[in-house]
C-alpha positions, 0 to 999 in steps of 0.5 A: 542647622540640621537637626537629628533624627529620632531613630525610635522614629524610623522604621525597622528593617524587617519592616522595610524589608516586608514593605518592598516586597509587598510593594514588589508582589503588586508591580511584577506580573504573576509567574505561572509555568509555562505549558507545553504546546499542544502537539499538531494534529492531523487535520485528517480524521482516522478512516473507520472500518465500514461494516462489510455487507453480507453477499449478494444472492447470487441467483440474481447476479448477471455475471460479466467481464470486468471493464474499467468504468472511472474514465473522468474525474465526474466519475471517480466522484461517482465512485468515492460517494458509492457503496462499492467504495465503502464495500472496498474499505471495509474488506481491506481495513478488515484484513489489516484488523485481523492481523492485529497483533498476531505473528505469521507463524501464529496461522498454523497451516495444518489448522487452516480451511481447505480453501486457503490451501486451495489459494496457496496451491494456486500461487504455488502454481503460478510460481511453477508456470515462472519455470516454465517461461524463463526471461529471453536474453535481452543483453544488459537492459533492465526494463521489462522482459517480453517473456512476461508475456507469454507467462501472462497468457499461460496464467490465463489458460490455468485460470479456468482449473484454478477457479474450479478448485476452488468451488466457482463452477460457472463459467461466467463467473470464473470469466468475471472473477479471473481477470482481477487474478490475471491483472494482480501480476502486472500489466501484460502490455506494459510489462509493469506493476504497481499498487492498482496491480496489487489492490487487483489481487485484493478485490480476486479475494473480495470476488470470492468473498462475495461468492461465499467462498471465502467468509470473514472467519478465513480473514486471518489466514488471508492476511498472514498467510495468502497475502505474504505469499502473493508478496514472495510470488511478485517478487519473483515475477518482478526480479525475474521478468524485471517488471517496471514500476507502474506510476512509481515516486521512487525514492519518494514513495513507499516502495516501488511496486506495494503499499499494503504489506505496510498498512497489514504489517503495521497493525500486525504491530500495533501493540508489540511490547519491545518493536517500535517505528524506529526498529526498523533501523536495527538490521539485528531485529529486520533479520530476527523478527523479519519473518514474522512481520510483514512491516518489517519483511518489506524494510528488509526487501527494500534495503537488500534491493537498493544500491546504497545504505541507509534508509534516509537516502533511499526511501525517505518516506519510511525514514520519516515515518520511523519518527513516529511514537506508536505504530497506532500513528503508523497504522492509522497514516497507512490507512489515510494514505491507501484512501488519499494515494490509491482509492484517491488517485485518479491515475490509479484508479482510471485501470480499475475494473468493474462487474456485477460483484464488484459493481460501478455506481449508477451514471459512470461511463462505459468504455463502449459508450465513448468508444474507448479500447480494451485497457490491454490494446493500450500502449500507455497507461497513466490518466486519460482524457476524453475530447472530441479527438477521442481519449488521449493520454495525460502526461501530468507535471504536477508531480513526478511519477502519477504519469505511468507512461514514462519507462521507469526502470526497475531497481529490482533489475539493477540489483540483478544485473549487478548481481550477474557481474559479480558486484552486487554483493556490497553497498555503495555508500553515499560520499558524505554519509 
């Protein structure tokens, strides 16, 4: 027979309650707050500014015509570890850290030395010589114009007067100094621009750097005032002669001619209390602030050249790079992307010129050494190769665009053409946008 339970035996509740929770605490794990994953980091480390060397003594300078140099890849490997690679860094990477936070209309032109206006004279000139080779009439087509040609050959007539104005009197360093001027406009067989173009008009003022003429003090007025400048004055020539893309990634690119208005207009933002990345999205603040900032100029450009609305669909690269959270991301991939997509690239690099200023690294070949013609006798541009059947050109699959003989036609010449119709005037939107 069962028998009764003592309740004075049996344990209390608050006891029983204090029991299942010990017991509870010993078999549950421990709860601690979950920590946000680390943010993935760019395995590429930030390239610094090199310090720029003083210039050379010029009595000792054996001024000659520039000639290309890197004609393999034993040779760009020459050139990366040389100090003509750093020398070309730190000039560039120090144009972009003098317009740091600084607008355009900051560089007041009436306060500027006389040899800045001396530059601004030339490229005033240059336009001026546009007038006067007008585009022949070549019906609907919109690759490059031949008139170009002749507008190349007269720049090189002017070049010698130019030079003197700005206070190189021999006449063997004008002949070295102005071939980077004359190649900065494109390439006169060709009929095509593109970043090596471009960088070409960086080392004319490195060239004048080292000749003393123009100190680190002019940097700012370079990079705000020069600079831009040079960027209108292409666009001239390229929506005048309809130059075509030299290399172009289209619609995977940048933009179809310039990098560095991105990298100088990056920093320009660098710390700018309301513009950010994504800004570049608010056409309000292109059309405001867009004379200002160079960055933001280049959007502006590159949206009123294309056919279709929306960033997403035409530059995709800009798209992305909005996404970004400061413009110190920004300015600091730009700087990446000029060592890897410029200096890098061996296609790009294979046109640059060498001289006693700009000089090649020690063991690099020679054009006349391998029997190689003049760069402006070639009919095809892009990498070359070097066998026992003489240089050939390559046709690269890797990747679309590093081949620079394949015609690219030029958007620029589209957004003209369409304008000589009369239907140029609207966007024409993507069917499922």
């Amino acid at each position: 027979m069962p028998t009764a339970i003592d309740s004075a035996s049996l344990p209390s509740r608050s006891k029983l309650a204090s029991i299942d929770k010990s017991c509870m605490h010993d078999r549950l794990p421990r709860l601690t707050p979950r920590k946000k994953a680390p943010p993935p980091q760019n395995p590429l480390p930030i390239p610094e500014t090199p310090p720029l060397p003083p210039p050379a003594d010029l009595q000792s300078s054996d001024f000659h015509e520039p000639t290309r140099r890197i004609l393999s890849p034993y040779d760009h490997g020459l050139f990366r570890v040389s100090p003509t690679y750093s020398l070309i860094i730190s000039f560039v990477f120090s144009l972009s850290e003098a317009a740091a936070d600084q607008k355009i209309s900051s560089i007041y032109s009436n306060n500027v030395p006389d040899v800045i206006r001396s530059l601004l004279s030339i490229l005033s000139g240059v336009d001026e010589i546009i007038r006067q080779c007008p585009p022949t009439n070549q019906g609907d087509s919109r690759f490059g114009n031949p008139s170009f040609r002749l507008f190349f050959d007269t720049i090189a007539l002017q070049s010698s007067s130019w030079h003197s104005l700005l206070g190189v009197s021999s006449s063997s360093a004008i002949a070295e100094v102005s071939i980077y001027l004359h190649n900065s406009f494109g390439n006169r067989t060709r009929i095509d621009y593109g970043s090596g173009h471009e960088l070409n008009f960086i080392m004319w003022l490195l060239c004048l750097n080292r000749l003393s003429i123009l100190p680190p003090s002019t940097f700012p007025a370079l990079a705000l005032l020069v600079f831009p400048r040079y960027i209108r004055l292409m666009r001239n020539i390229q929506s005048t002669y309809y130059l075509e893309p030299a290399g172009s990634h289209g619609v995977w690119g940048l933009d179809d001619y310039h990098f560095l208005p991105f990298l100088f207009g990056a920093s320009q933002l660098l710390h700018h209390p309301y513009i950010r990345p994504l800004s570049i999205h608010n056409e309000l603040i292109l059309e405001e602030e867009g004379d200002e900032y160079i960055y933001l100029d280049m959007v502006r450009e590159t949206m009123a050249s294309k056919s279709v609305k929306g960033l997403k669909w035409t530059q995709p690269m800009l798209d992305d790079i909005s996404g970004a959270k400061s413009w110190e991301k920004v300015e600091q991939g730009m700087r990446r992307m000029f060592l890897k997509e410029v200096l890098g690239k061996l296609p790009v690099m294979q046109h640059f010129l060498f001289g006693s200023l700009i000089p090649a690294a020690e063991g690099m070949s020679k054009e006349e050494e391998l029997g190689i013609q003049p760069e402006e006798d070639e009919k095809e541009g892009g990498e070359i190769s070097i066998g026992h059947d003489g240089v050939q050109h390559v046709h690269r699959n890797d990747a679309w665009g590093d081949c620079c003989g394949i015609k690219i036609p030029s958007t620029v010449a589209a957004a003209q053409e369409a304008k000589k119709k009369g239907d140029g005037d609207g966007f024409r939107r993507i069917p499922f946008d």
